[in-house]
C-alpha positions in Angstrom: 0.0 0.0 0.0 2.6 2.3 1.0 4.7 1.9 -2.4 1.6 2.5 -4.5 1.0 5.7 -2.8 4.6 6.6 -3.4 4.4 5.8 -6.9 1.1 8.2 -7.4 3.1 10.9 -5.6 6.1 10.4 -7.9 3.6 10.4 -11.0 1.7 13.8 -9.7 4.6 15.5 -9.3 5.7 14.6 -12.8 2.8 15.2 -14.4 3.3 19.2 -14.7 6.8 18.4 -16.8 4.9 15.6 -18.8 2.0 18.3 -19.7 4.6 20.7 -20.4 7.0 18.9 -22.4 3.5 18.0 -24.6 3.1 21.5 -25.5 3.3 22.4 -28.7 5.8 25.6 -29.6 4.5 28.2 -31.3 6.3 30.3 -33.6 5.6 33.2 -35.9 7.4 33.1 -39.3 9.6 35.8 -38.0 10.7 33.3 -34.8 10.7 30.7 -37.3 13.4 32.0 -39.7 16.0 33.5 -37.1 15.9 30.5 -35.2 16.4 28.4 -38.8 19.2 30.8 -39.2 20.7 30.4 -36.1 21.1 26.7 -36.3 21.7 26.2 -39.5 24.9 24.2 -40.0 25.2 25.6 -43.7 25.7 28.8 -42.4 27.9 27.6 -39.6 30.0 25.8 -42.5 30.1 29.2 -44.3 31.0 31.0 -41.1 34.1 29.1 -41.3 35.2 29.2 -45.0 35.0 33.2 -44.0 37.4 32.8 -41.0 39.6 30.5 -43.4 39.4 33.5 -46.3 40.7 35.6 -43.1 43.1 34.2 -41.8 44.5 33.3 -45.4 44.7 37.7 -46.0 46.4 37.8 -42.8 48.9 34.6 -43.9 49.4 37.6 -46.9 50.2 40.8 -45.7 52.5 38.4 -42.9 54.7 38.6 -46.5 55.3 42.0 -46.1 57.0 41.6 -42.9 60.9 41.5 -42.7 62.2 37.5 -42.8 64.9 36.6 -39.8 67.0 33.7 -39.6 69.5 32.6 -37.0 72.2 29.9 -37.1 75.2 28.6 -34.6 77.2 25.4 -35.3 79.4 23.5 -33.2 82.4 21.7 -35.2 84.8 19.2 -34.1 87.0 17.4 -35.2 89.6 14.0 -34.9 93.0 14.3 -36.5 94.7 10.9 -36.8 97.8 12.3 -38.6 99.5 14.9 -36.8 102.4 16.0 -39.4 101.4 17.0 -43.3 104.1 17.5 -45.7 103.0 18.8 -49.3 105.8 18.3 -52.4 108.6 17.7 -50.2 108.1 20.8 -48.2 108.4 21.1 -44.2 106.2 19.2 -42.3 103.0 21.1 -40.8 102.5 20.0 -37.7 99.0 19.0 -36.8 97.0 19.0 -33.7 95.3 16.2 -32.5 91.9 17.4 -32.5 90.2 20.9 -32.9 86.9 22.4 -32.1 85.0 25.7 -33.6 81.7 27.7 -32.7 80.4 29.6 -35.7 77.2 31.0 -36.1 74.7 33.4 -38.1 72.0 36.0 -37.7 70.8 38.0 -40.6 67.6 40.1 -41.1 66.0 41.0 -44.8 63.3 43.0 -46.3 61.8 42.9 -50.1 61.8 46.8 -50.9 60.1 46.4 -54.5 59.0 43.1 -55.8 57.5 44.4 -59.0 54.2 44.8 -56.6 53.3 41.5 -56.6 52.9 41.0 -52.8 50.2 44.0 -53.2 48.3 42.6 -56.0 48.3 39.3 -54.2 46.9 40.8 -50.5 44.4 42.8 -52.6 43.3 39.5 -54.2 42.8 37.7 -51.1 40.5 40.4 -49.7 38.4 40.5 -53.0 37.8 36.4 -52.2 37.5 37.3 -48.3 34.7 39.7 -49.6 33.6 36.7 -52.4 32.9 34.4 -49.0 31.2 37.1 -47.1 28.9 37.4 -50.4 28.4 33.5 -50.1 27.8 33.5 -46.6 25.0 35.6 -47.3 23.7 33.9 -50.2 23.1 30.9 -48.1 21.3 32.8 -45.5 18.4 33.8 -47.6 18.6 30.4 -49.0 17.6 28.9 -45.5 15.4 31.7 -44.7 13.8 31.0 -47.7 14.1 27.4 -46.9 11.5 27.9 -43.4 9.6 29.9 -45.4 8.4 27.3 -47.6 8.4 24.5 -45.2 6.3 26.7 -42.5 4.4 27.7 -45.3 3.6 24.3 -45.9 2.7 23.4 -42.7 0.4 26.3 -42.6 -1.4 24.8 -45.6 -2.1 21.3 -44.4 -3.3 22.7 -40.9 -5.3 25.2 -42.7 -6.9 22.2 -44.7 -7.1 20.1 -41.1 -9.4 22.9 -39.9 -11.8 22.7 -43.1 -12.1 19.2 -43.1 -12.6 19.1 -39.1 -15.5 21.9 -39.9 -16.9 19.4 -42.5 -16.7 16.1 -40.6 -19.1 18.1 -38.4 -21.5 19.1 -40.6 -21.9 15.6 -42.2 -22.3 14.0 -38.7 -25.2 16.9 -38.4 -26.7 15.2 -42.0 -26.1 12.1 -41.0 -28.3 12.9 -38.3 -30.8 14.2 -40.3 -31.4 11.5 -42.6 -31.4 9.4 -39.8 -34.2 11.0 -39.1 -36.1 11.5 -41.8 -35.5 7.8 -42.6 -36.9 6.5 -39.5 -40.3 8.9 -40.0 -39.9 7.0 -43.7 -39.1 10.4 -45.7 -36.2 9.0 -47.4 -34.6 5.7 -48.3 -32.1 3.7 -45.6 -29.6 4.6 -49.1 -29.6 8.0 -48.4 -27.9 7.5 -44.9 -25.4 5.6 -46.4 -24.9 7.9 -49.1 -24.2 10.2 -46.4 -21.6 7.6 -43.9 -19.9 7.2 -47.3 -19.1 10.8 -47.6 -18.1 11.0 -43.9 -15.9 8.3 -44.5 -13.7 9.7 -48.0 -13.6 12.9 -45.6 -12.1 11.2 -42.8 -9.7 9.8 -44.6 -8.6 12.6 -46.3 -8.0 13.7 -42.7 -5.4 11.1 -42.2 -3.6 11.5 -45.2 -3.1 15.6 -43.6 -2.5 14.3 -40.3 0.6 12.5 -42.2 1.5 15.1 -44.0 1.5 17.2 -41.4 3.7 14.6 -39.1 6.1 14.7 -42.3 6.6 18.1 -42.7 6.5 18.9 -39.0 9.6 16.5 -38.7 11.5 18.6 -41.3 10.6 21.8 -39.9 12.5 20.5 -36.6 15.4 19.5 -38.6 15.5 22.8 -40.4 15.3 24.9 -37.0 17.2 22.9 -34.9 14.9 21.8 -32.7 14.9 18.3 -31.2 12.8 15.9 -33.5 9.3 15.4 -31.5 8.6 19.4 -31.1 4.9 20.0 -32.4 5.6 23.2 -34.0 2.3 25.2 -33.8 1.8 27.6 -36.9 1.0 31.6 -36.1 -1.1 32.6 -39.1 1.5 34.7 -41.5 1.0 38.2 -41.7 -0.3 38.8 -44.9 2.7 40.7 -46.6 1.3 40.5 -49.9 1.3 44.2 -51.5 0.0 45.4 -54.6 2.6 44.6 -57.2 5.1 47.0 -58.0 6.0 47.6 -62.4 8.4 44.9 -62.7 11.3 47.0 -63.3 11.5 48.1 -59.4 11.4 44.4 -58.5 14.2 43.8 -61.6 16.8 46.8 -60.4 16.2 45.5 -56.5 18.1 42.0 -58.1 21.0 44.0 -60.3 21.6 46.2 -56.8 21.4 43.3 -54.5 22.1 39.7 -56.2 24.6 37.8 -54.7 25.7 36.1 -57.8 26.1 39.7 -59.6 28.1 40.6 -56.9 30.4 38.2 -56.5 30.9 38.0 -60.6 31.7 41.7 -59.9 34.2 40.6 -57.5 35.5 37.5 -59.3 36.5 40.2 -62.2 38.4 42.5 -59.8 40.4 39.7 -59.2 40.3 38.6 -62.2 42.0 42.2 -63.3 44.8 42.1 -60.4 45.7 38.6 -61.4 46.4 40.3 -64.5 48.8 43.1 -63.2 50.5 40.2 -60.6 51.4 38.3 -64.1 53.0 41.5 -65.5 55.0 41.9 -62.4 56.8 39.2 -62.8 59.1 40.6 -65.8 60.0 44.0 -63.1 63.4 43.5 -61.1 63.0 42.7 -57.3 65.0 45.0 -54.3 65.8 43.5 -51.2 68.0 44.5 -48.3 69.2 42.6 -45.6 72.1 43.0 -42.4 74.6 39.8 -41.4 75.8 39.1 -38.5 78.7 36.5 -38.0 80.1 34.7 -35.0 83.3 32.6 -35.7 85.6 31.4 -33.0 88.0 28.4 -33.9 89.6 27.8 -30.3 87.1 25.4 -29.2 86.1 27.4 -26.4 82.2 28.6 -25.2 83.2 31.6 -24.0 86.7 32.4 -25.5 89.2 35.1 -24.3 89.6 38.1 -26.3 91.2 38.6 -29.6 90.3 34.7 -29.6 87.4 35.2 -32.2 85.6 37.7 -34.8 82.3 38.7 -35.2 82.1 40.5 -38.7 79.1 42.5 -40.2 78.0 43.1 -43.2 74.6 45.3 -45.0 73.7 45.2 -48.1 71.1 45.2 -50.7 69.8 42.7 -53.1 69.0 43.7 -56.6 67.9 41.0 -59.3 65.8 40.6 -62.8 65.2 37.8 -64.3 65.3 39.1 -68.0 63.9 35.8 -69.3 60.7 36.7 -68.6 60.5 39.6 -70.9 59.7 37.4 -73.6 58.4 34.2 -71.6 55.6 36.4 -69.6 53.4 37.0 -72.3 51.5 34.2 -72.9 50.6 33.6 -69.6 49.6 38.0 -69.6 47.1 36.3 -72.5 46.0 33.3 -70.4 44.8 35.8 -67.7 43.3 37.8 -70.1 40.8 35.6 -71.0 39.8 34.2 -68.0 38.5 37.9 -66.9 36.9 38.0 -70.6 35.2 34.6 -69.2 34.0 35.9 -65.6 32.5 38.9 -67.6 30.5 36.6 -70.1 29.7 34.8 -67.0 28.2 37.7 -65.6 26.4 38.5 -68.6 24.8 34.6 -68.5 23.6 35.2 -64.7 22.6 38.7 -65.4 20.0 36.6 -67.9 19.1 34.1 -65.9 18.3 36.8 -63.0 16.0 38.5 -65.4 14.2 35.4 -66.3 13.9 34.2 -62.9 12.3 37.6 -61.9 9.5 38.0 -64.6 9.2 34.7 -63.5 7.9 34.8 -59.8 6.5 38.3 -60.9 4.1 36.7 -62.7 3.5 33.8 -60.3 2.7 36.6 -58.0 0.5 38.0 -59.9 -1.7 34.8 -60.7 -1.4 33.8 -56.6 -3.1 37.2 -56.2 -5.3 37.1 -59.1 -6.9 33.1 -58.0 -7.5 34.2 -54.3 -10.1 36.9 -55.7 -12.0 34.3 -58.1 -12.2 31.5 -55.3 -13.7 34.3 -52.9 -16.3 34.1 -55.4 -16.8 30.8 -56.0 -17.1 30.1 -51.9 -19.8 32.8 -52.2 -21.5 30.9 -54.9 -20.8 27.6 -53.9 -22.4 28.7 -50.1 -25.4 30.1 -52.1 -25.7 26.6 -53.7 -25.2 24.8 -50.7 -27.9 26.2 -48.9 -30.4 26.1 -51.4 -29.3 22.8 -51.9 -29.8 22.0 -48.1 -33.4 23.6 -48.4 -34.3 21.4 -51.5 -33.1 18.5 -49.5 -35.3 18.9 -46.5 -38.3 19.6 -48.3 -37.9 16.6 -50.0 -37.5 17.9 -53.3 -33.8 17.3 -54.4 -31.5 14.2 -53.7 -29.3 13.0 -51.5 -26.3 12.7 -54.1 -27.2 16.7 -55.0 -27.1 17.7 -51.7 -23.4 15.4 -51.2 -22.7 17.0 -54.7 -23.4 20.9 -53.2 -21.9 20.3 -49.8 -18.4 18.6 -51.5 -18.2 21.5 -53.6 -18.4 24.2 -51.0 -15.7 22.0 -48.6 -13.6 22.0 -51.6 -14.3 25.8 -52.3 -12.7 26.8 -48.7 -9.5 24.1 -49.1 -8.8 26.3 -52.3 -8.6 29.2 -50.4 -6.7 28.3 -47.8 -4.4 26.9 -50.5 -4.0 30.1 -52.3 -3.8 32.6 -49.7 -1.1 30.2 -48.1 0.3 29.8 -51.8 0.1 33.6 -52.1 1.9 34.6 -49.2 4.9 31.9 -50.8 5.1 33.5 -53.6 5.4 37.0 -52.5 8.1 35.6 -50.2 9.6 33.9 -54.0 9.7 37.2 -55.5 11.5 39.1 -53.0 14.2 36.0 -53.0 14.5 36.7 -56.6 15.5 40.3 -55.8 18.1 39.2 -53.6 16.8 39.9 -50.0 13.9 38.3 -48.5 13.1 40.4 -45.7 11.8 43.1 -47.0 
């Protein structure tokens, strides 16, 4: 007795996590995408091919710092013949062994190296600015990325609601032809008539339950979130404006395109790869300072006048002629790989264009469809009741009133669709211009 009671006590005081930890979270679109951004690995992946652009451009301009080298050497050596006579001459005496300390420090500094160390730190902070670009390329890709998928879920619990609204009213028909079947108005066919429709919209429930499940699940995965979070869907703001001419939404892309910008880049670097070529047929300057150490008595720390410690300065002036006539065709080579990034930029300028007029237009016919089903849920809601009337006085048939009420149910799944479709594609257009948030 006394162990069940502790296990209800352990079980009440759980229950408040258990509720808790059922509770769905709700997010607005807004919460949606900065928490996608914050967690998405893409961007953290991106994040460090910028640090790695950065830390190459400080790798570069370490170039233009003075080189330093030091040196000492300890020497000795075994002499097994102690006399050496050369041609006949007196003998040199030879010690037994010998020992010697040398050692080295010089500094040096390139003065003028045709400017190639400036053309190449100018070219790594073009491609440091190229990753930046990328970086935020990929950010309105997985903005874009919760858009849709929150978009989608908005459309199938939309859809949930509608079908939930119309199980209800064909449990209220059901009902009624119950009724009028037991006082012998209509046939025990029109009831069924009636459970058969109940049944193709409760199944239609299931497969949006599963979808729902499905895209729910990949929502998580795109915000980070652990896997069984219930994400529960904030109706969008309805951002949709009146379309602007096309030509506003067409100079937004040329001024804020990614790609264009980084093909603008790509032929800046392009252009100093160019001059770093020619600079290789200009003479390089260098100058350095030496420092020697030599002491041949054996000793660490030798007496004075027992070692000498000479020092020289001096600069370093070299050309290597060869190039003069060697250089060119690699001058060519670069050449015509800017010509490429510039065709290149011309091919994406097109395909930006196209992609533009594109959603426009989508945008246009999302707006365009939500007016006309307004319409036909006005008509179909006129039919449906008149169609409800005709059925209770006996005067139409089961199948018309299943036909009228299918119709309207349909009518409002439309909507939902194209609003929901609507807001997508407004949310399209602006990603064609190169910034979603507008």
């Amino acid at each position: 007795m006394i162990t069940n009671t502790i296990k209800l006590s352990c079980v009440i005081l759980l229950l408040p996590c258990l509720v808790y930890a059922q509770q769905p979270k709700k997010l607005s679109i807004n919460e949606a995408v900065n928490l996608g951004i914050a967690n998405s690995k893409n961007l953290k992946l991106s994040q460090n091919k910028i640090e790695e652009a950065q830390a190459q451009l400080r790798m570069v301009k370490d170039n233009a710092l003075p080189t330093a080298k030091a040196t000492f050497l300890f020497n000795h050596v075994e002499i097994p013949t102690h006399q050496l006579s050369i041609d006949g001459a007196t003998a040199l005496q030879l010690p037994n062994r010998s020992s010697a300390f040398a050692g080295t420090a010089g500094i040096e500094q390139l003065v003028y190296g045709g400017g190639k160390l400036k053309y190449a730190e100018e070219s790594t902070r073009l491609l440091t600015e190229v990753a930046l670009l990328d970086a935020d390329k990929n950010k309105e890709e997985v903005s874009y990325a919760v858009i849709n998928t929150y978009y989608a879920l908005f459309k199938v619990m939309q859809s949930k609601k509608v079908v939930a609204q119309n199980l209800e009213v064909i449990d209220a028909q059901i009902k009624q032809a119950q009724r009028f079947f037991d006082q012998g108005i209509v046939t025990k066919n029109d009831v069924l008539r009636f459970q058969l429709q109940q049944a193709n919209v409760a199944l239609s429930e299931l497969e949006l339950e599963s979808n729902r499940k499905i895209i729910n699940y990949n929502l998580d995965i795109l915000l980070g979130l652990p896997e069984d979070t219930e994400v529960e869907i904030v109706e969008p703001e309805q951002l949709m404006k009146p379309a602007e001419p096309i030509t506003v939404y067409l100079n937004m892309a040329i001024e804020n395109r990614q790609e264009l910008k980084q093909l603008d880049l790509q032929s800046q670097v392009a252009a100093v790869n160019v001059k770093s070529i020619k600079a290789n047929t200009l003479p390089t300057l260098g100058v350095g300072a030496n420092a020697y150490y030599i002491n041949p008595n054996g000793h660490f720390i030798p007496q004075s006048n027992e070692f000498i410690a000479p020092m020289t300065v001096g600069a370093t002036l070299s050309w290597n002629i060869g190039t003069l006539w060697t250089n060119g065709n690699k001058v060519s080579e670069a050449k015509v790989q800017q010509k490429g990034v510039s065709l290149q930029k011309d091919v994406v300028f097109d395909q930006v264009k196209t992609e533009v007029n594109a959603n426009y237009h989508k945008y246009l016919l999302s707006t365009n469809k939500i007016s006309i089903l307004k319409t036909s849920i006005e008509q179909a809601t006129e039919n449906d009741k008149l169609l409800a009337s005709k059925y209770k006085n006996n005067v139409a048939s089961a199948i018309d009133r299943i036909d009228a009420e299918t119709l309207l149910y349909q009518s409002k799944i439309n909507l939902e669709i194209a609003k929901a479709d609507a807001g997508l594609a407004y949310y399209t257009l602006l990603k064609s211009t190169g910034k979603i948030t507008p």
